[in-house]
Structures are given as structure tokens and as C-alpha cells.
KEBA-190122 format. One line per 2 residues: number of its first residue (from 1); for each residue x, y, z of N, C-alpha, C, O. Coordinates in nm, 4 decimals, decimal comma. Each point is the difference from the previous one (the first is absolute). Example, Ala and Ser with C-alpha at 12.3 -4.5 7.8 and 13.67 -1.06 7.14 Angstrom:
// residues 2
1 = 1,3190/-0,5690/0,7800/-0,0890/0,1190/0,0000/0,0900/0,1200/0,0000/0,1036/-0,0019/0,0665 ~ -0,1386/0,1069/-0,1385/0,0820/0,1190/0,0060/-0,0770/0,1090/0,0730/0,0509/0,1108/0,0169
//
This chain:
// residues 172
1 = 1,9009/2,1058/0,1210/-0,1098/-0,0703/0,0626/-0,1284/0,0824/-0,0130/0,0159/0,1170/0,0346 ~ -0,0943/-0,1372/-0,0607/-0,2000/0,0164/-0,0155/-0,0492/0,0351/0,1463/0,0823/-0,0158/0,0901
3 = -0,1500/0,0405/-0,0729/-0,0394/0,0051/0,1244/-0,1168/-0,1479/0,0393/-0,0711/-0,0063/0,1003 ~ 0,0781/-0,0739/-0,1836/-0,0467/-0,1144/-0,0232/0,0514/-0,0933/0,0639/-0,0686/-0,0927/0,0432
5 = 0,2484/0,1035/-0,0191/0,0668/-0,0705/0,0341/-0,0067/-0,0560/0,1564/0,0422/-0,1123/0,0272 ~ -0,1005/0,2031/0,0759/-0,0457/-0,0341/0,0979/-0,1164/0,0991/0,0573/-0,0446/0,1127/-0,0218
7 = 0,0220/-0,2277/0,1114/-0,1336/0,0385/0,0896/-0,0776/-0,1646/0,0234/0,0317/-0,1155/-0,0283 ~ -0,1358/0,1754/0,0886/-0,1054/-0,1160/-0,0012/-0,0089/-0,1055/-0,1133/0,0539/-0,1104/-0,0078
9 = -0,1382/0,1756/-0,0791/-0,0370/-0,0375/-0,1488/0,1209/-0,0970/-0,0965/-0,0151/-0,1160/-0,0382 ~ 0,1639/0,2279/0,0102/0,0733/-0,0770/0,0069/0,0568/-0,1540/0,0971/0,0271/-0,1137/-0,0387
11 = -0,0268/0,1607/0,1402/0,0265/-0,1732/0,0790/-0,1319/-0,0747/-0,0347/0,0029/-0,1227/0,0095 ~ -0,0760/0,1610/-0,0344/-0,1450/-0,1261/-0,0202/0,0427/-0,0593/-0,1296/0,0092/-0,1218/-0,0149
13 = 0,0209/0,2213/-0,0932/0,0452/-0,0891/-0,1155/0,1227/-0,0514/0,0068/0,0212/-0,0884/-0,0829 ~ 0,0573/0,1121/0,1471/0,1440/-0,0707/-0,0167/0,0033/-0,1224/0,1049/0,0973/-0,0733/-0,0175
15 = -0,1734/0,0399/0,1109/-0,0860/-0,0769/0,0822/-0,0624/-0,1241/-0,1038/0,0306/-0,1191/-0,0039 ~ -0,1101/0,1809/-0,0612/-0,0667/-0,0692/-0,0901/0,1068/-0,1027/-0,0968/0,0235/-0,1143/-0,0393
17 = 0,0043/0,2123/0,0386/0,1529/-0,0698/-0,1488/0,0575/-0,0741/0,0509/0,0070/-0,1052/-0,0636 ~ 0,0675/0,1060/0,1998/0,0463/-0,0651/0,0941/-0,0672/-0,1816/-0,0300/0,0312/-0,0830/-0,0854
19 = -0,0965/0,0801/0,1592/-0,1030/-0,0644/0,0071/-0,0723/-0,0768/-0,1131/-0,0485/-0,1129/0,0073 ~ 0,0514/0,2097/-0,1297/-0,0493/-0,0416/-0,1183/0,1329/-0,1050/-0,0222/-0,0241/-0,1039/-0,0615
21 = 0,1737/0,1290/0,1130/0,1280/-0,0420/-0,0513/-0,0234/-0,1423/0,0384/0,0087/-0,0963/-0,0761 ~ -0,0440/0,0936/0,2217/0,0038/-0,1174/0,0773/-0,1065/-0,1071/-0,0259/0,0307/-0,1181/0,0163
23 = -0,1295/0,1456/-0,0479/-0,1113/-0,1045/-0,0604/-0,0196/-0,0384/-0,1355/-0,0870/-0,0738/-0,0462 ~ 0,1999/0,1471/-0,0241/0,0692/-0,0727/-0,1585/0,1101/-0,0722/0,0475/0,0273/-0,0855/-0,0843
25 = 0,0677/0,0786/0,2044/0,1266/-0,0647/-0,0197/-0,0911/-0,1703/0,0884/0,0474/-0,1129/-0,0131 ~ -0,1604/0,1402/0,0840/-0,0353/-0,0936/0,0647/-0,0719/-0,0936/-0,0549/-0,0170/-0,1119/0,0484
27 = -0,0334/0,1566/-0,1620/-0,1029/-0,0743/-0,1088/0,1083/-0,0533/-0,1196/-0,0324/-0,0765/-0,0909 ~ 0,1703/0,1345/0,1111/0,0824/-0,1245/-0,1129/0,0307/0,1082/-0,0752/0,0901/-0,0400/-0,0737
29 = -0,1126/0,1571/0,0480/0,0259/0,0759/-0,1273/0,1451/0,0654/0,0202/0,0595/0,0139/0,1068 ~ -0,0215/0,0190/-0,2219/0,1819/0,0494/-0,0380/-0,0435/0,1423/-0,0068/-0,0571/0,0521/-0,0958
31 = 0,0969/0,0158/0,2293/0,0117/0,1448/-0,0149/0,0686/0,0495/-0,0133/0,1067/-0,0211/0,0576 ~ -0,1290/0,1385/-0,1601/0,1200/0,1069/-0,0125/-0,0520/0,1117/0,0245/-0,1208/-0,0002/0,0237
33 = 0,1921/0,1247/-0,0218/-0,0175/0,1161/-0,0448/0,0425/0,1092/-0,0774/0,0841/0,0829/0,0348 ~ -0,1695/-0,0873/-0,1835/0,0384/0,0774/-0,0885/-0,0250/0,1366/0,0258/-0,0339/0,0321/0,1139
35 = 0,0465/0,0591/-0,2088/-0,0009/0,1701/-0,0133/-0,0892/0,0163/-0,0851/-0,0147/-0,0510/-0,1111 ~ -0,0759/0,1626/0,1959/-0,0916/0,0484/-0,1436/-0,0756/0,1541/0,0055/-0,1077/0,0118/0,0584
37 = 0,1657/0,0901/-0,1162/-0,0079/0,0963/-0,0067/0,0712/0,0356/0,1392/-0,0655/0,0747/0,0727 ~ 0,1753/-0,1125/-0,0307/0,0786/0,0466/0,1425/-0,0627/-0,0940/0,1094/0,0789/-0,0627/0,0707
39 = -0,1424/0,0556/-0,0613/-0,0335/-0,1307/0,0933/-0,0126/-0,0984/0,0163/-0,0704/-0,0596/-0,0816 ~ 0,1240/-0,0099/0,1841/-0,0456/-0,1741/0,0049/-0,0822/-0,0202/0,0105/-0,0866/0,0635/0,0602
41 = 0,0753/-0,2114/-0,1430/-0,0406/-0,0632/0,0120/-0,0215/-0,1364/0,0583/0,0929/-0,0790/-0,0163 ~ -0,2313/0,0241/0,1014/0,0293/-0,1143/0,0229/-0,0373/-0,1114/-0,1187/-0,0809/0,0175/-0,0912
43 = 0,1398/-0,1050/0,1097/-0,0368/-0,0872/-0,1522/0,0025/-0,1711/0,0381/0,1037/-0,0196/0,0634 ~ -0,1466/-0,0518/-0,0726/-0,0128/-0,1150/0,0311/-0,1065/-0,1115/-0,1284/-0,1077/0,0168/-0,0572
45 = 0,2003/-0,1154/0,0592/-0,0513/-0,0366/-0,1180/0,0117/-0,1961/0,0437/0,0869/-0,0457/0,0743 ~ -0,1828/-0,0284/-0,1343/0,0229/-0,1371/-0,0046/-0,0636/-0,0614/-0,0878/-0,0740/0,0845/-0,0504
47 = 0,0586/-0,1788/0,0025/-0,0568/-0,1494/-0,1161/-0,0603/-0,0542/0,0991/0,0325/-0,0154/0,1177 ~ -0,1406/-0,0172/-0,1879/-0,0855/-0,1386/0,0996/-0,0607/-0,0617/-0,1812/-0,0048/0,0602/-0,1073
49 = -0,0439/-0,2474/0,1584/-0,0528/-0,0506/-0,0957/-0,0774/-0,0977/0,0385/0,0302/-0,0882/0,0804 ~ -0,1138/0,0991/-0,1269/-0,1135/-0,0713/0,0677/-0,0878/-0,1045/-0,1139/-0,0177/0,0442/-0,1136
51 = -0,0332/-0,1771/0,1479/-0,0542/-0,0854/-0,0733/-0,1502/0,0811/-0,0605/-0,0125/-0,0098/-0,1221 ~ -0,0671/0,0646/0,1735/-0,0849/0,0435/-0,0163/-0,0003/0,0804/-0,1613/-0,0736/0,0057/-0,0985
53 = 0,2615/0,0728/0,1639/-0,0414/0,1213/-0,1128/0,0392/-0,1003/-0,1660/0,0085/0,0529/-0,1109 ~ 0,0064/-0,1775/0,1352/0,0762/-0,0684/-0,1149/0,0991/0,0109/-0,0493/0,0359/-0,0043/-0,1177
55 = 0,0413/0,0276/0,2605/0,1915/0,0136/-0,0069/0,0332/0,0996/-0,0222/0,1221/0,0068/-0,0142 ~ -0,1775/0,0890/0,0020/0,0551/0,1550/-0,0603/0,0350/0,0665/0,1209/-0,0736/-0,0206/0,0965
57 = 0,1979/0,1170/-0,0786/0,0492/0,0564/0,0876/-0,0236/0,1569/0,0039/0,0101/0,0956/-0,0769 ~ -0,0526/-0,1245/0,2277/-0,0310/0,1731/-0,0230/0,0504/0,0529/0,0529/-0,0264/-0,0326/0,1158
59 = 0,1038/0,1166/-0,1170/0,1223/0,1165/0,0349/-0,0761/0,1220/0,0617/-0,0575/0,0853/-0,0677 ~ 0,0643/-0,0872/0,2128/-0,0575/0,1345/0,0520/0,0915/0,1015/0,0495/0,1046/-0,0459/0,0459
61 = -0,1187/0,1830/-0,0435/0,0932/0,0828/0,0054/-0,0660/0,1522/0,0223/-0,0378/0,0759/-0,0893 ~ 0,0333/-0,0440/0,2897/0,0051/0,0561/0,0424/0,0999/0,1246/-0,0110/0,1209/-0,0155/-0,0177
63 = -0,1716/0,1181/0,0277/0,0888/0,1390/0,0166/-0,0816/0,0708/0,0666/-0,1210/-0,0198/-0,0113 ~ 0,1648/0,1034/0,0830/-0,0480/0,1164/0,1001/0,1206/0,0740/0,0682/0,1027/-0,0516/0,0442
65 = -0,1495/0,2261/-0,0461/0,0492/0,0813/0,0434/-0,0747/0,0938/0,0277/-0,1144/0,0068/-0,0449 ~ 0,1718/0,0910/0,1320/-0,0769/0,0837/0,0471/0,0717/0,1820/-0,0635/0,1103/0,0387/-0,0386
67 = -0,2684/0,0376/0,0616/0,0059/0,1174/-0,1132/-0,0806/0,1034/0,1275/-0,0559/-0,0433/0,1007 ~ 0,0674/0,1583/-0,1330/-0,0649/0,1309/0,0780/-0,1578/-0,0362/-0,0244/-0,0829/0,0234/0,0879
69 = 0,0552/-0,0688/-0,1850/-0,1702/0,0058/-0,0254/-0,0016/-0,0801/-0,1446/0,0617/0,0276/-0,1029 ~ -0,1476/-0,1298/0,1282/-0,0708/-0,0657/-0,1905/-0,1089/0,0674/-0,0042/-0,0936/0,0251/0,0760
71 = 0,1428/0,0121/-0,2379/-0,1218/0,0355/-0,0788/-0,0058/-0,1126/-0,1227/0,0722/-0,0997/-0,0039 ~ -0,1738/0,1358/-0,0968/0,0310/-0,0913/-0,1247/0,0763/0,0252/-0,0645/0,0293/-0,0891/-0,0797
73 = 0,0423/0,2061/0,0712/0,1158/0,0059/-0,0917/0,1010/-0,1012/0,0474/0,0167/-0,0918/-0,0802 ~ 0,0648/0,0847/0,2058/0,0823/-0,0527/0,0884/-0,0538/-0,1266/-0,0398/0,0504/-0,0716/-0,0865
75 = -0,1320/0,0512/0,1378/-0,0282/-0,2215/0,0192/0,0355/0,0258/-0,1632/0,1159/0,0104/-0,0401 ~ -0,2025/-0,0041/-0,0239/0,0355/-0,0524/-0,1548/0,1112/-0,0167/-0,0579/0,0338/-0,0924/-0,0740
77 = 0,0409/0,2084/0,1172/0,1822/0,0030/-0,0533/0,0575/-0,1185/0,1005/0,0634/-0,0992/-0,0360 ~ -0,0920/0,1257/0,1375/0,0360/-0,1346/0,0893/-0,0165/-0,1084/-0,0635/0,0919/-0,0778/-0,0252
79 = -0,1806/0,0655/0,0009/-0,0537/-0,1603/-0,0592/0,0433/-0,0418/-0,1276/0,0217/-0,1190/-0,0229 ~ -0,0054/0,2190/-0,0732/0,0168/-0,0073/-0,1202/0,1829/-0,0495/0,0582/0,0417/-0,1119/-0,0299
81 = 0,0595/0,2236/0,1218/0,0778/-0,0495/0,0138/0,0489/-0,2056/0,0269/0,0695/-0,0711/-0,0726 ~ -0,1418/0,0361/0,2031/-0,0033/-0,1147/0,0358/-0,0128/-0,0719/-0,0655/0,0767/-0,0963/-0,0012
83 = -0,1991/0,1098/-0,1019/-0,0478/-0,1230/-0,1423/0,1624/-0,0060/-0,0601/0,0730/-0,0987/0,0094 ~ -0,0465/0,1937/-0,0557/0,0965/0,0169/-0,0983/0,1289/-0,0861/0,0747/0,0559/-0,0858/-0,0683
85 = -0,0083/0,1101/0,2128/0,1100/0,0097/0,0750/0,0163/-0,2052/-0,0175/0,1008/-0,0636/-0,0306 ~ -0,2862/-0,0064/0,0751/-0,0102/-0,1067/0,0314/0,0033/-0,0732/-0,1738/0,0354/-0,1179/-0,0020
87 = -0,0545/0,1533/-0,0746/0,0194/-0,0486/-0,1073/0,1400/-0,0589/-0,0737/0,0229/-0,0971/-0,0722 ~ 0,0908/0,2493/0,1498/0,0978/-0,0307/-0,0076/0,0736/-0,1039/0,0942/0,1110/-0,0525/-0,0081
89 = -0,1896/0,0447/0,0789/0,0507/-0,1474/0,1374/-0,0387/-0,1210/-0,0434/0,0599/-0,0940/0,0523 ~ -0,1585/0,0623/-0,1481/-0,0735/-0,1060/-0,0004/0,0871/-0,1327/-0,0583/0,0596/0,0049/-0,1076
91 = -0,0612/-0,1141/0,1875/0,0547/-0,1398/-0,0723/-0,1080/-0,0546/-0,0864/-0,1226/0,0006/0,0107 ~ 0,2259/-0,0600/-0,1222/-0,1077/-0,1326/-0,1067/-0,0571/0,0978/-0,0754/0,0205/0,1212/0,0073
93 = -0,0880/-0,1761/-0,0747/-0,0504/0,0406/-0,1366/-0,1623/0,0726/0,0441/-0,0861/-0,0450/0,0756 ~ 0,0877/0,1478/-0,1409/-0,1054/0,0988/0,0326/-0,1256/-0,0723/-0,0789/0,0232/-0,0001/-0,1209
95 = -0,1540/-0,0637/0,1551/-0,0705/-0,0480/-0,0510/-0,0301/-0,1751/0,0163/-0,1056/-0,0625/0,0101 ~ 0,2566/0,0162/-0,0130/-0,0085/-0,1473/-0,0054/0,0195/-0,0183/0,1677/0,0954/-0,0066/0,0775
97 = -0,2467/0,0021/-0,0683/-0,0427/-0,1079/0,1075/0,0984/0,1360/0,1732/0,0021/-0,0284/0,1198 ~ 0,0303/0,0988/-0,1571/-0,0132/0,1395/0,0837/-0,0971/0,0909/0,0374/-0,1149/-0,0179/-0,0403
99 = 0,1425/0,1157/0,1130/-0,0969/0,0827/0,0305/0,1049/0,1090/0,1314/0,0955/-0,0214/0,0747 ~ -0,1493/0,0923/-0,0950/0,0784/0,1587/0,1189/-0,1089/0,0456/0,0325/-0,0790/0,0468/-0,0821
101 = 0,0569/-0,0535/0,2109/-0,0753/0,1448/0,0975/0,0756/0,0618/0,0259/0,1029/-0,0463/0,0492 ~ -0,1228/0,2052/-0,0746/0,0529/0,1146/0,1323/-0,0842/-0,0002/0,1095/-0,0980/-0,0739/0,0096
103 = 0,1331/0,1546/0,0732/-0,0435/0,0573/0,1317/0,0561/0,1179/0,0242/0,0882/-0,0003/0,0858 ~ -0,1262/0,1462/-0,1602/0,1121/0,1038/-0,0100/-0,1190/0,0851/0,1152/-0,1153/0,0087/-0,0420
105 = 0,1470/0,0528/0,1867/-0,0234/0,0556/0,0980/0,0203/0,1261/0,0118/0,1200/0,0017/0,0274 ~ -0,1539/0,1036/-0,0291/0,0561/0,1141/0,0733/-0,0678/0,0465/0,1406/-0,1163/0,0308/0,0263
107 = 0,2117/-0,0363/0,0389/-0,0733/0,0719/0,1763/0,0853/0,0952/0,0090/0,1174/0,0311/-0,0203 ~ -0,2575/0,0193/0,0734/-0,0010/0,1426/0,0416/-0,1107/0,0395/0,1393/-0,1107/-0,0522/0,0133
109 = 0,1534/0,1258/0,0553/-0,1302/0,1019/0,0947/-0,1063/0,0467/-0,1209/-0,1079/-0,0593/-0,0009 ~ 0,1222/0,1213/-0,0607/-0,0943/0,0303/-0,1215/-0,0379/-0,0456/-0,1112/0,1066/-0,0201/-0,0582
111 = -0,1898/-0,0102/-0,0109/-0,0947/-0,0746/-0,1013/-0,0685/0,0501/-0,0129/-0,1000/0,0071/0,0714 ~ 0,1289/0,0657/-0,1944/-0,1558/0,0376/-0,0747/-0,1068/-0,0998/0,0002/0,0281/-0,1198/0,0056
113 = -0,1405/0,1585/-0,0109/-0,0753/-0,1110/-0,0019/-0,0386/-0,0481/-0,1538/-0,0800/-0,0927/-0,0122 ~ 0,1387/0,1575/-0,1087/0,0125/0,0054/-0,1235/0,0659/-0,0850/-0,0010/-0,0582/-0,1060/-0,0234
115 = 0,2183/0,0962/0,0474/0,0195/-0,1172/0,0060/0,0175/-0,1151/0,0440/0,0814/-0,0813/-0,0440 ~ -0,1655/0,0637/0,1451/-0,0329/-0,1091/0,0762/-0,1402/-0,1071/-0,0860/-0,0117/-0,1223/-0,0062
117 = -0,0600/0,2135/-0,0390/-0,0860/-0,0312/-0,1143/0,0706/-0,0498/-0,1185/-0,0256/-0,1140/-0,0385 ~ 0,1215/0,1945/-0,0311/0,0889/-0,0604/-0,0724/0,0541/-0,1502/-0,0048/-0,0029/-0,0854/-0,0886
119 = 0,0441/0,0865/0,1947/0,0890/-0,1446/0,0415/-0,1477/-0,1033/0,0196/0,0066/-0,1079/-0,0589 ~ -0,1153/0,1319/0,1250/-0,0768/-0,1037/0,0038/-0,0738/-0,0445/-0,0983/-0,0767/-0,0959/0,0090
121 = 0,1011/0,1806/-0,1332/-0,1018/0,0573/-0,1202/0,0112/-0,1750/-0,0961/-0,0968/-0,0524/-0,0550 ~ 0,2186/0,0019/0,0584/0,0513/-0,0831/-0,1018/0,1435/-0,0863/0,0094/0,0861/0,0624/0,0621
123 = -0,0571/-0,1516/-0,0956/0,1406/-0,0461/0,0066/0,0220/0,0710/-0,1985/-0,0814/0,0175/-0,0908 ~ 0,2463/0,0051/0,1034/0,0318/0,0535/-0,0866/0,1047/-0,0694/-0,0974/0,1192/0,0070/0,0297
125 = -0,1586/-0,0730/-0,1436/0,0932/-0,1182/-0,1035/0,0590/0,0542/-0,0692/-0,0389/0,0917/-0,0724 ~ 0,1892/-0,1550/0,0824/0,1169/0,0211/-0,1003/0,0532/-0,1157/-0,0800/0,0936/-0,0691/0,0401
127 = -0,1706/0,0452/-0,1816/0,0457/-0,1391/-0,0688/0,0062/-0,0555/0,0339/0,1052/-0,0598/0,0224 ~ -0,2788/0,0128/0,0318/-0,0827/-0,0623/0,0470/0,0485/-0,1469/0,0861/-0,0500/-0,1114/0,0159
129 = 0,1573/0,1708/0,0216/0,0593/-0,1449/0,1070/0,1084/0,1073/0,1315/0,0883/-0,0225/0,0827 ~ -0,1557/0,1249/-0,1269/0,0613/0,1043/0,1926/-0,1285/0,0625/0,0169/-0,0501/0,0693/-0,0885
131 = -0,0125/-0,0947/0,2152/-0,1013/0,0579/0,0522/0,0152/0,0720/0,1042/0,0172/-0,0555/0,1085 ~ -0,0212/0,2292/-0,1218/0,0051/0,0356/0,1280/-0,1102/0,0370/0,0656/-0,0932/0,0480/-0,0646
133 = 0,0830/-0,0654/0,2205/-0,0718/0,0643/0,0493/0,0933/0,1017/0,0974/0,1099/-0,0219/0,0508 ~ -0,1805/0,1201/-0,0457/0,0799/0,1802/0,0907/-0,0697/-0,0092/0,1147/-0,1050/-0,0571/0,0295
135 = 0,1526/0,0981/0,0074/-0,0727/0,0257/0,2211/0,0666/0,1088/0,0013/0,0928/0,0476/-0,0654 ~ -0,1844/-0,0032/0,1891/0,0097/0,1284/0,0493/-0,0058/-0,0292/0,1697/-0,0883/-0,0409/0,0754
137 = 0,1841/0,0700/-0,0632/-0,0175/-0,0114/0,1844/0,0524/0,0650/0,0426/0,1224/0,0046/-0,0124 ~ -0,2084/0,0969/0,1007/-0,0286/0,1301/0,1091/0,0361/-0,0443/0,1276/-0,0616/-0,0876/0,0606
139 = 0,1455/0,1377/-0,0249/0,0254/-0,0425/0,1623/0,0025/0,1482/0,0754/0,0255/0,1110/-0,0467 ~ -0,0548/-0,1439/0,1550/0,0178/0,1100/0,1038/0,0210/-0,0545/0,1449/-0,0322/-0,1127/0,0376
141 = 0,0768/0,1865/0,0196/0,0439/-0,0610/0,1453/-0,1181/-0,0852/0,0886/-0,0676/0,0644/0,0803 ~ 0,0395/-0,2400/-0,1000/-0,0717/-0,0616/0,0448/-0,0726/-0,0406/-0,0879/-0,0704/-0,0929/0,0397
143 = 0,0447/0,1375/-0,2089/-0,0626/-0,0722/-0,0147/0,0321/0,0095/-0,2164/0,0469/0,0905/-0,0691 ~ -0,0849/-0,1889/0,0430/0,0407/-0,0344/-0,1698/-0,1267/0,0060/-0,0858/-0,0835/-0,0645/0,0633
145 = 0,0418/0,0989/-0,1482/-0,0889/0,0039/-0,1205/0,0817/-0,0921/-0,1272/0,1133/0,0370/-0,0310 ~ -0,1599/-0,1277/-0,0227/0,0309/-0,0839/-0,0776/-0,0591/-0,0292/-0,1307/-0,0625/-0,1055/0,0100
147 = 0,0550/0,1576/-0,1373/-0,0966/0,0049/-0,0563/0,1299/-0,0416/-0,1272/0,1212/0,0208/-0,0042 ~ -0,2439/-0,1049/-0,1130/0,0573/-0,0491/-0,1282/-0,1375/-0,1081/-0,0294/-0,0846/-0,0346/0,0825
149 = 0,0945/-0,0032/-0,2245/-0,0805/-0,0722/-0,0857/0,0067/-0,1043/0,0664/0,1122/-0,0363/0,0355 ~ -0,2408/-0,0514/0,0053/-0,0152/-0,1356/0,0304/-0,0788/-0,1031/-0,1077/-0,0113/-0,1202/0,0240
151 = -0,0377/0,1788/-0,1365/-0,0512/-0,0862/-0,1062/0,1049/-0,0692/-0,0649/0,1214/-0,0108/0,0176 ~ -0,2082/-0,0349/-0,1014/0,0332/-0,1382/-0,1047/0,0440/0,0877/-0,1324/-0,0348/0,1137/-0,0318
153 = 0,1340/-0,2169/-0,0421/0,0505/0,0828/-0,0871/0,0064/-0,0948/-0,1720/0,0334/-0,1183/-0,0060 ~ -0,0569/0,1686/-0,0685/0,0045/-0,0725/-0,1051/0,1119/-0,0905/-0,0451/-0,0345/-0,1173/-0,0144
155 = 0,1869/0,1509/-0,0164/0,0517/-0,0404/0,0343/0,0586/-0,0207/0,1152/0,0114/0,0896/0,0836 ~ 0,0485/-0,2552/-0,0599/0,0340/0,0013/0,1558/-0,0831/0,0007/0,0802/0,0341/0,0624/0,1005
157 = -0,1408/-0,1079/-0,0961/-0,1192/-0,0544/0,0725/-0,0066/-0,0693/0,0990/-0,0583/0,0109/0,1078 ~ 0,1371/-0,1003/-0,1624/0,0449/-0,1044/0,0824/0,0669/-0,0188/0,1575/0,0041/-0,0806/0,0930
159 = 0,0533/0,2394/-0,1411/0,1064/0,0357/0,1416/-0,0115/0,0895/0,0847/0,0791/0,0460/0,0823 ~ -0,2335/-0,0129/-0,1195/-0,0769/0,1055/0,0855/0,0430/-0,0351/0,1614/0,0730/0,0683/0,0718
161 = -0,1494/-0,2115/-0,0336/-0,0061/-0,0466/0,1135/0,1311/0,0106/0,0735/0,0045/0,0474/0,1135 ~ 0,1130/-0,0956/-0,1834/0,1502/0,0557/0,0621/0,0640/0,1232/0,0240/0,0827/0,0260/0,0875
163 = -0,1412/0,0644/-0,1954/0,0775/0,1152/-0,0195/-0,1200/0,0728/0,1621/0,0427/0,0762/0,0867 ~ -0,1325/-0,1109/-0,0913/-0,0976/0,1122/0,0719/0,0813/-0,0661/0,1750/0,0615/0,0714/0,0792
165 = -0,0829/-0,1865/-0,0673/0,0836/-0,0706/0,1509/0,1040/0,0096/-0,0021/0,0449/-0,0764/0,0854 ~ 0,0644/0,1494/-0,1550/0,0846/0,0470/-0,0006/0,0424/0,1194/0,0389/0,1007/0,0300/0,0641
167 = -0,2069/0,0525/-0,1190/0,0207/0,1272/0,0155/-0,1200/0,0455/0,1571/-0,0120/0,1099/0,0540 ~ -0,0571/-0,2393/-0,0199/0,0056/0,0504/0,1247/0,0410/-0,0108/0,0971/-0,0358/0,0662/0,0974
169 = 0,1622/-0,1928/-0,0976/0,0497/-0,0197/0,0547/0,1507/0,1258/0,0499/0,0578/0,0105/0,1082 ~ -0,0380/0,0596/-0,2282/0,0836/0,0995/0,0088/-0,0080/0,1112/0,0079/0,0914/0,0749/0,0345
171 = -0,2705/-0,0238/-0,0839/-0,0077/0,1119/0,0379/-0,1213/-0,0162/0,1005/-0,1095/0,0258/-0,0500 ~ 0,1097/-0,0592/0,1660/-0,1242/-0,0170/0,0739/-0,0754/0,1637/0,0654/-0,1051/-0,0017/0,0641
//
């Protein structure tokens, strides 16, 4: 065990996760929890399709876990993990009339503010039909910092408006 493993800081993020668990199982999504670099993960994933988007289904897919401290090295390998993890989850044909968001999270008491900038800097495309956006959320006893990209994105444009009420709905 880390000395990470408890205290304050720790219960705020495992609090968080908690919580993060319960407002994916309440919004409809299929949670699991995978492993990644020794730790769980929370993971929650669902399809929605909407007339607007012209029938195309978009597959969103939350992950978050908690770490001693994000920096940019951490979120990026994180993220790079999740893209990769959700790609391998994905139903139907990659392109035809699909689409994948991540939502790859790391909380922590600590955040660089490097990469908190990081995560708000850009959403990040993987064959141009998985769009991630990374968050960074800082918790401490009473209170959460929430930070990630809220722009528009070239591809997947369309699903800005869902993916962003989504993700504040889960990471408030």
C-alpha cells in the first residue's frame, strides 16, 4: 500500500468514484471495472441515437480512476490507454453512420496545473470516428475542480452538445 491509500484526500477520491459509479448506473450506462496499470477502473459505457444526428449512433465511454497526482505524462498514457481500450469495445462498423466518445478521468488531490491545461487544451482523435476528451478532477475534502475541453471539434461536431451534458452530468 502507498501512503495514498488512505487519509483525507484518498476518501475524497474514492468518494468521488463512488459516486462517479452511481450517476453512470442511473443514467442507463453498463458499468464495469477494468485494470489499468494496477488500478481500477471505473468504466461505463452506452449508445444513444438521435434523429438530429441522422441515425448515427454514438457510443460514449467513460473511464475514471484515481492516481497520487496527474501530470501530462499520466493523463496522456491514460487516455491514449482508454481510446485504445474503447475502440476495442466498440459495436458496428467504425465509420458507417458510428461514432465513440471517451471520457478518460483521472482524480486526484493533486493536478498539476500543466495538466489540467492539457486536458482543456483540445479533444484528442483516433481514426477520426473516436473522440476523446481527458478531464482532470482534483478533489479535496469538500470540494472538486473539474476541468477538460468544452469546444467544438472537427470531426464529430455534431456531438459536442451530448458529449459536453454528459460529462456534466457525471463529472459535476
Amino acid at each position: 500500500m502507498t501512503s495514498y491509500a488512505t487519509g483525507p484526500a484518498a476518501d475524497s477520491a474514492a468518494a468521488y468514484l463512488t459516486a462517479l459509479h452511481e450517476r453512470l448506473t442511473a443514467d442507463g450506462c453498463t458499468v464495469t471495472r477494468p485494470r489499468w496499470n494496477g488500478l481500477t477502473v471505473v468504466s461505463g459505457s452506452r449508445a444513444d441515437r438521435k434523429v438530429r444526428w441522422f441515425g448515427t449512433k454514438a457510443e460514449l465511454f467513460v473511464f475514471a480512476t484515481a492516481v497520487p497526482e496527474v501530470d501530462v505524462a499520466v493523463l496522456s498514457e491514460f487516455t491514449v490507454w482508454t481510446m485504445s481500450y474503447a475502440k476495442s469495445l466498440r459495436g458496428g462498423i467504425p465509420g458507417a453512420r458510428n461514432a465513440a466518445l471517451v471520457l478518460p478521468a483521472l482524480v486526484s488531490e493533486h493536478v498539476q496545473p500543466e495538466a489540467a491545461r492539457w486536458a482543456a487544451q483540445d479533444a484528442r482523435i483516433l481514426d477520426t470516428t473516436l473522440i476523446g476528451r481527458p478531464l482532470t478532477v482534483q478533489t479535496t475534502p469538500g470540494a472538486v475542480r473539474t476541468t477538460m475541453y468544452r469546444g467544438r471539434v472537427v470531426w464529430g461536431g455534431m456531438f459536442t452538445g451530448h458529449v459536453l451534458e454528459k460529462a456534466a452530468l457525471y463529472f459535476p
